[in-house]
C-alpha positions as CSV (number, residue, x, y, z in Angstrom):
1,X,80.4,-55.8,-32.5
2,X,81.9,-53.9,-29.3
3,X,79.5,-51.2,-27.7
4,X,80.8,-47.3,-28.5
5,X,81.6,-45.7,-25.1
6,X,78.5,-44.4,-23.5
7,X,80.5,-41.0,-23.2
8,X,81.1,-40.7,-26.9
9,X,78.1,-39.8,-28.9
10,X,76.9,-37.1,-26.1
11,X,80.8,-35.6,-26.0
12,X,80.7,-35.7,-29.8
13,X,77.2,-34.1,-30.2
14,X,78.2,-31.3,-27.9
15,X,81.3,-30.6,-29.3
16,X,79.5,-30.1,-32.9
17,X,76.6,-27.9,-31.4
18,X,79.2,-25.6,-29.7
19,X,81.9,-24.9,-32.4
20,X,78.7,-24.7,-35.0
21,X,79.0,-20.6,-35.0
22,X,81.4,-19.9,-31.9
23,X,82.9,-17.1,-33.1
24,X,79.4,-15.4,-34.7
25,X,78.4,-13.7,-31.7
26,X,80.7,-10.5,-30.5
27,X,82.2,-10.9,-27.4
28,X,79.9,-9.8,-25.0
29,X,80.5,-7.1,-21.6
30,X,82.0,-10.1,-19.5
31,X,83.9,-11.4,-22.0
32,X,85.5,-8.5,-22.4
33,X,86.5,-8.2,-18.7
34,X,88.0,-11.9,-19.0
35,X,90.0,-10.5,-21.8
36,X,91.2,-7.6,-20.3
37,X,92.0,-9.9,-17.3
38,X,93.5,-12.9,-18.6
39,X,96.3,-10.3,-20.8
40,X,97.8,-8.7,-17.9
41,X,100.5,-10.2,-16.3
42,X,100.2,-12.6,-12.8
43,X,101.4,-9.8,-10.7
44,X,98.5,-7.0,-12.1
45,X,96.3,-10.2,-12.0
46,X,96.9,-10.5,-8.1
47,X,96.0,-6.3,-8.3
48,X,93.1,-6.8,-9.6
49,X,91.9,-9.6,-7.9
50,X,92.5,-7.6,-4.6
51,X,90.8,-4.8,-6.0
52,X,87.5,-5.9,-7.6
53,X,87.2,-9.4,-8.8
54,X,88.8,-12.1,-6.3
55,X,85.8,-14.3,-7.2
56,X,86.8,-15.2,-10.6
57,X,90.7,-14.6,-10.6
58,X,91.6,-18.5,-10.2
59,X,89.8,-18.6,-13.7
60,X,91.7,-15.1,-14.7
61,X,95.0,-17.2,-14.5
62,X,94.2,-19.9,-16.2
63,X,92.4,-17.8,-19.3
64,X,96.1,-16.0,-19.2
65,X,98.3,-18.9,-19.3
66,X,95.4,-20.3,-22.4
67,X,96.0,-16.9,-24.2
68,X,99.9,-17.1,-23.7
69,X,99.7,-20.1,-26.1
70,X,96.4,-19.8,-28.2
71,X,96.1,-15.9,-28.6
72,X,93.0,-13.7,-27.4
73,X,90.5,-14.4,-30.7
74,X,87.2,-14.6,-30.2
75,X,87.1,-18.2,-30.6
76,X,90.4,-18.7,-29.0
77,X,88.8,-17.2,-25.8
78,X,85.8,-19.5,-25.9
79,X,87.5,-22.6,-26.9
80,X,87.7,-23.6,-22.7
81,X,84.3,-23.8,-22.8
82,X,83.8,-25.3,-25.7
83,X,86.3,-28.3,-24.5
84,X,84.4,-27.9,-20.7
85,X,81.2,-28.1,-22.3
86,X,82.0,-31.2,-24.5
87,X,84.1,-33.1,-21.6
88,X,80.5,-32.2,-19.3
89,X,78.3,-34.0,-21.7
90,X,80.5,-36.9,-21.4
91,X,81.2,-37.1,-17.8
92,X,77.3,-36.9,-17.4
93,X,76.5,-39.8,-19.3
94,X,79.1,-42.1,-17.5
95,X,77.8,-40.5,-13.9
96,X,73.9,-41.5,-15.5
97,X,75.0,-44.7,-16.1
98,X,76.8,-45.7,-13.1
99,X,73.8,-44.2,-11.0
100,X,70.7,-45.4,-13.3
101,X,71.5,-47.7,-16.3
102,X,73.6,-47.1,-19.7
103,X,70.4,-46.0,-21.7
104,X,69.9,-43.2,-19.1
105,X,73.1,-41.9,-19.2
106,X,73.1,-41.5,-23.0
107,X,69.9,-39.7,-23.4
108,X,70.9,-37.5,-20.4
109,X,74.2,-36.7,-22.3
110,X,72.4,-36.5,-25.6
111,X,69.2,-33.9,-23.9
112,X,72.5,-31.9,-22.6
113,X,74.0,-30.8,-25.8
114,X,71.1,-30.0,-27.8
115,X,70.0,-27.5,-24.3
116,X,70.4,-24.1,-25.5
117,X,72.2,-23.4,-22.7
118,X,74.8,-25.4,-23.1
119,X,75.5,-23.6,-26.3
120,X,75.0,-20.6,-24.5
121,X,77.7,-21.1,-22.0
122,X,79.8,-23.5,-24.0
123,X,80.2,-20.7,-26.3
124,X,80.7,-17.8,-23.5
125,X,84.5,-16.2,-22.2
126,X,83.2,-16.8,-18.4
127,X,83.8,-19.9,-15.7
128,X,80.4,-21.5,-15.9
129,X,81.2,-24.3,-18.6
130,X,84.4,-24.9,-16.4
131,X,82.1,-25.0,-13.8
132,X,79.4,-27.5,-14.8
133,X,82.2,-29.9,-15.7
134,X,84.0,-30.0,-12.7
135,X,80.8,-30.5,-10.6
136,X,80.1,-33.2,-12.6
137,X,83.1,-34.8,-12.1
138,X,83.3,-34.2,-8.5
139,X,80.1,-35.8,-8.2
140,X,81.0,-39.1,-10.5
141,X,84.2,-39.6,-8.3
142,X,82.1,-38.8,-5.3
143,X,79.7,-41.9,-6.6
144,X,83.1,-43.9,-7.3
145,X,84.3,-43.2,-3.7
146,X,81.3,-44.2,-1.9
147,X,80.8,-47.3,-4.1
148,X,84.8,-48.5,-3.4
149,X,86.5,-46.2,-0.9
150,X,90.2,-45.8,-1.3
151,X,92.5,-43.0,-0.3
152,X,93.3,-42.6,-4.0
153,X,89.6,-42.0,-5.0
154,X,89.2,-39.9,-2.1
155,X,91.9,-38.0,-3.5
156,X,90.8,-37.3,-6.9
157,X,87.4,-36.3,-5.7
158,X,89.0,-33.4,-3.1
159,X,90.9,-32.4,-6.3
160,X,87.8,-32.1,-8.6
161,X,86.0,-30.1,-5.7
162,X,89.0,-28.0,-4.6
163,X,89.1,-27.0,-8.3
164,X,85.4,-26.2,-8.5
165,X,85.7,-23.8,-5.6
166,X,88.3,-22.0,-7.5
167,X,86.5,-21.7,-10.8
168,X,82.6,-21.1,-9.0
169,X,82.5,-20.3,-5.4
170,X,78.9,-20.0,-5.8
171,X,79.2,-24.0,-7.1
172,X,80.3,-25.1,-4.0
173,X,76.5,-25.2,-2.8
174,X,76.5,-28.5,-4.9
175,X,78.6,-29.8,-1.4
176,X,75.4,-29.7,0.6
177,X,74.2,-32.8,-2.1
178,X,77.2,-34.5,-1.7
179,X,76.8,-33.9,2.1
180,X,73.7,-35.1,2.0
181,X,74.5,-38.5,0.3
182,X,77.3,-39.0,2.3
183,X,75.5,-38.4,5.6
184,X,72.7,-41.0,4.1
185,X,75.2,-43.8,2.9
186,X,77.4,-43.8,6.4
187,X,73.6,-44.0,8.0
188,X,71.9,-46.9,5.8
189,X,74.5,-47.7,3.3
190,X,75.2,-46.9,-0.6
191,X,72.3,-48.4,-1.4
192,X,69.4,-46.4,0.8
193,X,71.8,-43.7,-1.0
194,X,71.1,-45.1,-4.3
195,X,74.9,-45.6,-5.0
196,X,74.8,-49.3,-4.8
197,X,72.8,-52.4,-4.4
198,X,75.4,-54.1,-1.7
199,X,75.7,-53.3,2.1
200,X,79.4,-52.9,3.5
201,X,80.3,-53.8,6.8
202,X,79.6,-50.2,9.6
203,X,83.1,-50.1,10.2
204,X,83.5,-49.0,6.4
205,X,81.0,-46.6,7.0
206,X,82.1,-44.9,9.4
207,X,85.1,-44.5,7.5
208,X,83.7,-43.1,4.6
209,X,81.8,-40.1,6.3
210,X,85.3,-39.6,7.7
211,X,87.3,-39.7,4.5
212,X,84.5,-37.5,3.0
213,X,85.5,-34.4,5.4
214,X,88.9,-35.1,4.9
215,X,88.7,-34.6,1.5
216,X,86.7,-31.2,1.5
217,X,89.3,-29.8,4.0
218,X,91.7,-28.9,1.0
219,X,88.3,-26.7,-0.2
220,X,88.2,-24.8,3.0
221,X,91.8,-23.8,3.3
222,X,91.9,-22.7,-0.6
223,X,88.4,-21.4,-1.2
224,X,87.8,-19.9,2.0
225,X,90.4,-16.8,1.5
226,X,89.0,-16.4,-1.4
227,X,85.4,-16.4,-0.5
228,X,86.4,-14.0,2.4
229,X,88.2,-11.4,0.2
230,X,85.2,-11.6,-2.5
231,X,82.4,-10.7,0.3
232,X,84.3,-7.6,1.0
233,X,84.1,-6.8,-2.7
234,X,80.8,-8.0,-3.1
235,X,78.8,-3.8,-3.6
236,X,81.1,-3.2,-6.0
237,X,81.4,-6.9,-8.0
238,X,77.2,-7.3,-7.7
239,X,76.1,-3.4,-7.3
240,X,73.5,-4.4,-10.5
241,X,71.8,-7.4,-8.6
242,X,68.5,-7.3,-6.8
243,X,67.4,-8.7,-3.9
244,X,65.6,-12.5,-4.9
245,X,62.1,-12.9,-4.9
246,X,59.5,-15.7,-5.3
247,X,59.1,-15.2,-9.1
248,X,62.6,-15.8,-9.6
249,X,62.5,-19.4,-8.8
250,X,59.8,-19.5,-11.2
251,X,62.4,-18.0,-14.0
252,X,65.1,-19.7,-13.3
253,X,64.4,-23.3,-15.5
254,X,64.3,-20.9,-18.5
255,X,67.4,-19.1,-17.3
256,X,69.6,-21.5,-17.2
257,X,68.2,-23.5,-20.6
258,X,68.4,-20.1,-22.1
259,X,64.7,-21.0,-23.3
260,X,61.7,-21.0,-21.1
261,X,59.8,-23.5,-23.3
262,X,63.3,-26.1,-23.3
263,X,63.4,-25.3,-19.4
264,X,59.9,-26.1,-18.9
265,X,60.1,-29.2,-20.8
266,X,63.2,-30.3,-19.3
267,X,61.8,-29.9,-15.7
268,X,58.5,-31.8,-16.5
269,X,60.1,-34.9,-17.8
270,X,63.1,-34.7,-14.8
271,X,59.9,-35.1,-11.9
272,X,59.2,-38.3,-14.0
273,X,62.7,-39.0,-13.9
274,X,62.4,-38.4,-10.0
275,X,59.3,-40.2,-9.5
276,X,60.6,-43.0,-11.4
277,X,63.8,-43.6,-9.4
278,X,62.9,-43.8,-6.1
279,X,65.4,-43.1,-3.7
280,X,68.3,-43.5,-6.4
281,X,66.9,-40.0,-6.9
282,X,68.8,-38.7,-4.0
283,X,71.7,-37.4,-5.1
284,X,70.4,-36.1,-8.8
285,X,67.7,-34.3,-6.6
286,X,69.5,-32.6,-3.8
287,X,72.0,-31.9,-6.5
288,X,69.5,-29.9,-8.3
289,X,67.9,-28.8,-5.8
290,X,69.8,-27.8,-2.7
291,X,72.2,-25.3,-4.4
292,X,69.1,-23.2,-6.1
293,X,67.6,-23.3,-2.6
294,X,71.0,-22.4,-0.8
295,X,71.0,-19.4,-3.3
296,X,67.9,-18.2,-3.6
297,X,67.6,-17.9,0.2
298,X,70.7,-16.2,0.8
299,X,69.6,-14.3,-2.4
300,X,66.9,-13.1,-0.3
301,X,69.2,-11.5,2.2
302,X,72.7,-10.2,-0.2
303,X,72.7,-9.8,-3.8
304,X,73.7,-12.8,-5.0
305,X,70.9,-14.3,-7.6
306,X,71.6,-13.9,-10.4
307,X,70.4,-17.6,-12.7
308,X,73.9,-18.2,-14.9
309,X,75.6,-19.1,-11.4
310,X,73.3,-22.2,-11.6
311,X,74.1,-23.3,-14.8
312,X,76.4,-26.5,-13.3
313,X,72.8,-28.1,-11.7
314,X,71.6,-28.7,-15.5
315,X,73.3,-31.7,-15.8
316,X,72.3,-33.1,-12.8
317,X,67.9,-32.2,-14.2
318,X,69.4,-33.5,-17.3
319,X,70.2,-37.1,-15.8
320,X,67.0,-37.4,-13.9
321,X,65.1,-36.9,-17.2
322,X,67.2,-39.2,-19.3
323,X,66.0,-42.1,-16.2
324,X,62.8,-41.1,-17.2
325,X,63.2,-41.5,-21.1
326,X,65.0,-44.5,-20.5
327,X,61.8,-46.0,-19.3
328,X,60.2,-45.7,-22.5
329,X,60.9,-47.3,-26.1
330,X,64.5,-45.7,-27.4
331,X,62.9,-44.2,-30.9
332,X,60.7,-42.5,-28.2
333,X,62.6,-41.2,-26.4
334,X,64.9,-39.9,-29.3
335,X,62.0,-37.9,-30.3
336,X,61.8,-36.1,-27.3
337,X,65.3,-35.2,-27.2
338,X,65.2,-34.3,-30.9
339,X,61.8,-31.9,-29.7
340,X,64.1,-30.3,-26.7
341,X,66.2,-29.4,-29.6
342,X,64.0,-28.0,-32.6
343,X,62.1,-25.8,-29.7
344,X,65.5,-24.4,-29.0
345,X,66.2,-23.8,-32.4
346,X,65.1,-20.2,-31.9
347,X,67.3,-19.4,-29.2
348,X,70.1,-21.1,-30.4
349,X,70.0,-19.0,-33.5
350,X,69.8,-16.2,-31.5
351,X,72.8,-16.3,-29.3
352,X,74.5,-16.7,-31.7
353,X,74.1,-13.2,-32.9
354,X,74.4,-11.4,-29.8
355,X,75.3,-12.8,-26.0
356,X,73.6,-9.6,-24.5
357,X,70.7,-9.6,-22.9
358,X,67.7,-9.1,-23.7
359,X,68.8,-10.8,-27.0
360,X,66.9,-7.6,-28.8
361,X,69.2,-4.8,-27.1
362,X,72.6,-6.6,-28.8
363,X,76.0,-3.5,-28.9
364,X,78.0,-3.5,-31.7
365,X,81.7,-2.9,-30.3
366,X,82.9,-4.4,-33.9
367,X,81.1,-1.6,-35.8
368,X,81.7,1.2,-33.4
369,X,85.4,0.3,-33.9
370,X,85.3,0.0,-37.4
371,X,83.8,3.4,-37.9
372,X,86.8,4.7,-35.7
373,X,89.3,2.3,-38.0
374,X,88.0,3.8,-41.2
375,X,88.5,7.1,-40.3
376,X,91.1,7.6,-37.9
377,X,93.7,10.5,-38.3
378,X,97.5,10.8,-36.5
379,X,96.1,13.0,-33.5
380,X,93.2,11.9,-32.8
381,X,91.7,11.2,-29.1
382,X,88.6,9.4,-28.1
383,X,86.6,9.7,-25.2
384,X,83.7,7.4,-23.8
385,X,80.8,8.2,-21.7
386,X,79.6,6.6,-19.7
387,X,83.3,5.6,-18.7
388,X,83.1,3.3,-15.5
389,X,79.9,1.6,-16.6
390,X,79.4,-2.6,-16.9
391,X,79.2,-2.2,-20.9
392,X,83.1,-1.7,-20.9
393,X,83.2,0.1,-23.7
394,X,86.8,1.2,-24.1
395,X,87.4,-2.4,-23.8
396,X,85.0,-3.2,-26.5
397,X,86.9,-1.0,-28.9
398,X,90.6,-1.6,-27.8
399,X,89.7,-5.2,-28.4
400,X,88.5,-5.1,-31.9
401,X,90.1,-1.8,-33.2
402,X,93.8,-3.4,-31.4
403,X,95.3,0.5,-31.6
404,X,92.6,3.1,-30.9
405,X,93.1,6.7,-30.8
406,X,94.5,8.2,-27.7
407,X,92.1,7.7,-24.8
408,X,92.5,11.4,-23.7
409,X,91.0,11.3,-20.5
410,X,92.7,8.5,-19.4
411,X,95.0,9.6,-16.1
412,X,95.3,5.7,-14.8
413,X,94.5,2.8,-16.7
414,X,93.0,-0.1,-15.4
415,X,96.0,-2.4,-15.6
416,X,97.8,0.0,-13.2
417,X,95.0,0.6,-11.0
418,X,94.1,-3.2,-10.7
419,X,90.7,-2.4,-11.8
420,X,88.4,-3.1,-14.7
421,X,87.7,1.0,-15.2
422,X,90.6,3.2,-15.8
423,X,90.8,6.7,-13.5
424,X,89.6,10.0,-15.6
425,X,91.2,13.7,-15.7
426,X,88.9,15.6,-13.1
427,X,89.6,18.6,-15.0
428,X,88.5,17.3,-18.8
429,X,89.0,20.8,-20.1
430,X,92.7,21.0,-19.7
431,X,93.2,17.0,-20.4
432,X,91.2,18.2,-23.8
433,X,93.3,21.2,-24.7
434,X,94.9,21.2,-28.4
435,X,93.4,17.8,-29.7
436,X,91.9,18.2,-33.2
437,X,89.7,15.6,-33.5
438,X,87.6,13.7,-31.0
439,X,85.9,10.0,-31.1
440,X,83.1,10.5,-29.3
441,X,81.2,7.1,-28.1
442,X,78.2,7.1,-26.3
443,X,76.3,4.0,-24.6
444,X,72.5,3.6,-26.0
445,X,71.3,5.4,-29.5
446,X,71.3,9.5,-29.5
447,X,70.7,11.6,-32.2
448,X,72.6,14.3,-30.0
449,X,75.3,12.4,-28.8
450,X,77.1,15.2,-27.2
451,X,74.0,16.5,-25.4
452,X,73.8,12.9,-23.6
453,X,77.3,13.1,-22.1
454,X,76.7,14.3,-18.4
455,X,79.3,16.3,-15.9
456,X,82.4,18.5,-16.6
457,X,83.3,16.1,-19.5
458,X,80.1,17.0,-21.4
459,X,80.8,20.7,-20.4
460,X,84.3,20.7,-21.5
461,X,82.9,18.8,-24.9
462,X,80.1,20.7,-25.2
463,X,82.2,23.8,-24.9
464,X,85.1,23.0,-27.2
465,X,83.8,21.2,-30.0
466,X,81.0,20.7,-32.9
467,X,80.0,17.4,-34.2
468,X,81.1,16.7,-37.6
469,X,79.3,13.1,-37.8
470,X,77.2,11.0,-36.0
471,X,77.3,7.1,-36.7
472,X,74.7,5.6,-34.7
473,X,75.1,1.8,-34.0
474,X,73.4,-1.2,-32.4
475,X,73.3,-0.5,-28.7
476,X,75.8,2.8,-29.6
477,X,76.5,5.7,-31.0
478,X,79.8,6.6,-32.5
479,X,80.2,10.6,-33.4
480,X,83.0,12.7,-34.6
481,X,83.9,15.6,-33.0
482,X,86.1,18.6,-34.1
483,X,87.7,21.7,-32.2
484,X,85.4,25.0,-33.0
485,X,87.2,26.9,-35.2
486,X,87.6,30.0,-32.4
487,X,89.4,27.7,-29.7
């Protein structure tokens, strides 16, 4: 009886864990910003990406062409990742069995989908799924390249890489691994590499380290414009990120499993995985390694840690613990992959009730708009405080409420200022003038909400109208205002 694919039960296990509850979670602050993004048009797309968000326009485009055909649902938004997600447990178990043996690459595939994070960011609006999957492809056609070198494969794998730059820039980091085993194989051959068990003559050698920079030229001339324009918008893209520090690193295995006790588990049993594999740990290793040191010391100088931009080295500590499960007897091994999944159980259920984080501090967009919905008159205005903040929250309810009262304030939206925040009335008195009724929503819970509005805005409020209701919601409060009957 023929073999299934070694790609097949890994891909088909993911894909089930990441469409089980997809669209259960409200789309979170980011999401939203993809979403606003990927439904303008290419040219305000360009705008913004000139404006705030260079970094992740590549991925902007794609999401708007995706939307064109699928629509903007929640689960029509996530699907990408879903697919990126599924196609990345796959990839990983072909890469673990070209670089170990077949029983390694399956269990690394199966440890992958039942990770809570690949739920987490299989299930998420955002590049990292994309992400993962390109790095591990670049890295299998890397493997393929060095192990029989042909302009063709050489080709593909300066494809797969240029394409990761586009979707990650942060994910180019995973070069300095490939570097690293390129550098090692031209030296002592694949096999010191631990891409092959045959020597090839130096002159092929020398021709691979050559092919190898050729092929990561295309990444230079498309990523580095991009990487230059996203420095310069770097205080306003990362203004909420910290400097790194020591403790971080210490995080960071839960951070990227989205469980500290699956992250903690899953590096233990990838050092065995190291330890046993000798120097075909090389590229597994650096690949793990090398981009969470690249980041975390450049961390140190500019914001830039932050532990989701990791989230494409996972497969790479998946594959050096499925070498190490492979060294034991497979119904052992199955039950440690089946424990990596029941101790995630907990956070999977979790994320899939809110994407915000802390998983306890969840905002309810949904309900906020559907106190709006329910009780919307002809007239009415709302206005949102805090306005330019990362919780997006005229986005949150333009998404779900689709034709909100008038945003009153509003003098510039963000579609026509090519940003994520739209530009406010400096004088909200007069912008207030003759409206009625007023949807008031406020970030965080208040039994005052109008008292926690700051500035003119809450003056002119404050000065114009009473509250007539307040609906206080997860991570929100809703309240209806009216004129005072002497204005």
């Amino acid at each position: 009886m023929r073999r299934l694919p070694v790609w097949l039960p890994p891909a088909l296990l993911t894909l089930a864990v990441t469409l089980t509850g997809l669209g259960s979670a409200q789309l979170w602050r980011d999401e939203l910003a993809t979403w606003s993004a990927a439904t303008r048009s290419p040219a305000d797309l360009a705008r913004l990406a000139g404006t705030i968000d260079a970094a992740t326009g590549p991925y902007y485009l794609l999401m708007h062409g995706w939307t064109r055909v699928f629509g903007d649902s929640t689960i029509a938004l996530r699907a990408p990742a879903v697919l990126a997600m599924t196609v990345a447990a796959g990839l990983l178990a072909v890469l673990g069995a070209r670089l170990v043996d077949r029983s390694a690459g399956l269990l690394a595939g199966l440890l992958f989908a039942v990770l809570p994070g690949t739920s987490r960011y299989g299930q998420e609006a955002r590049p990292y799924a994309l992400a993962t999957m390109l790095a591990v492809l670049a890295t299998l056609l890397l493997v393929t390249a060095l192990r029989r070198p042909s302009w063709a494969r050489w080709a593909g794998y300066a494809a797969a890489v240029a394409a990761l730059g586009l979707v990650h820039l942060i994910a180019l980091t995973l070069l300095a691994a490939h570097a690293l085993v390129v550098l090692v194989t031209w030296w002592h051959g694949p096999a010191e590499a631990g891409i092959a068990t045959g020597e090839h003559p130096t002159g092929e050698r020398d021709r691979r380290v050559w092919r190898w920079v050729v092929a990561v030229v295309p990444v230079a001339l498309l990523a580095g414009p991009l990487l230059v324009k996203a420095r310069t918008q770097q205080s306003r893209q990362l203004s909420w990120v910290d400097l790194a520090r020591l403790d971080d690193l210490t995080a960071l295995p839960g951070g990227v499993a989205q469980s500290s006790v699956v992250g903690g588990l899953l590096v233990g049993v990838a050092a065995l995985g190291a330890a046993r594999l000798g120097r075909r740990a090389l590229l597994p290793v650096s690949a793990v390694l090398l981009p969470v040191l690249l980041l975390f010391v450049a961390g140190t100088v500019v914001p830039l840690w932050v532990p989701r931009y990791l989230v494409f080295v996972v497969p790479f500590a998946c594959l050096l613990a499925g070498a190490a499960l492979a060294a034991v007897a497979t119904p052992a091994a199955l039950v440690v992959v089946v424990l990596a999944g029941l101790l995630g159980l907990p956070d999977q259920a979790a994320l899939r009730r809110t994407h915000e984080w802390p998983r306890s501090a969840p905002v309810d967009y949904a309900g906020a708009a559907r106190v709006i919905g329910d009780g919307q008159r002809p007239g009415d205005a709302v206005v949102y405080s805090p306005r330019h903040s990362w919780l997006f929250l005229d986005l949150g309810i333009e998404y779900h409420l689709g034709d909100p009262p008038r945003d009153v304030l509003v003098t510039e939206d963000e579609v026509r200022r090519g940003d994520l925040w739209a530009a406010e009335c400096p004088r909200p008195a007069q912008c207030l003038a003759g409206t009625p009724r007023v949807w008031l929503v406020v970030a965080g819970r208040h039994t005052e909400p109008l008292a926690a509005v700051p500035g003119a805005k809450g003056d002119a409020l404050r000065a114009d109208f009473t509250v007539a209701q307040v609906w206080p919601r997860p991570g929100l409060t809703v309240a209806l205002l009216t004129s005072r009957p002497d204005r």
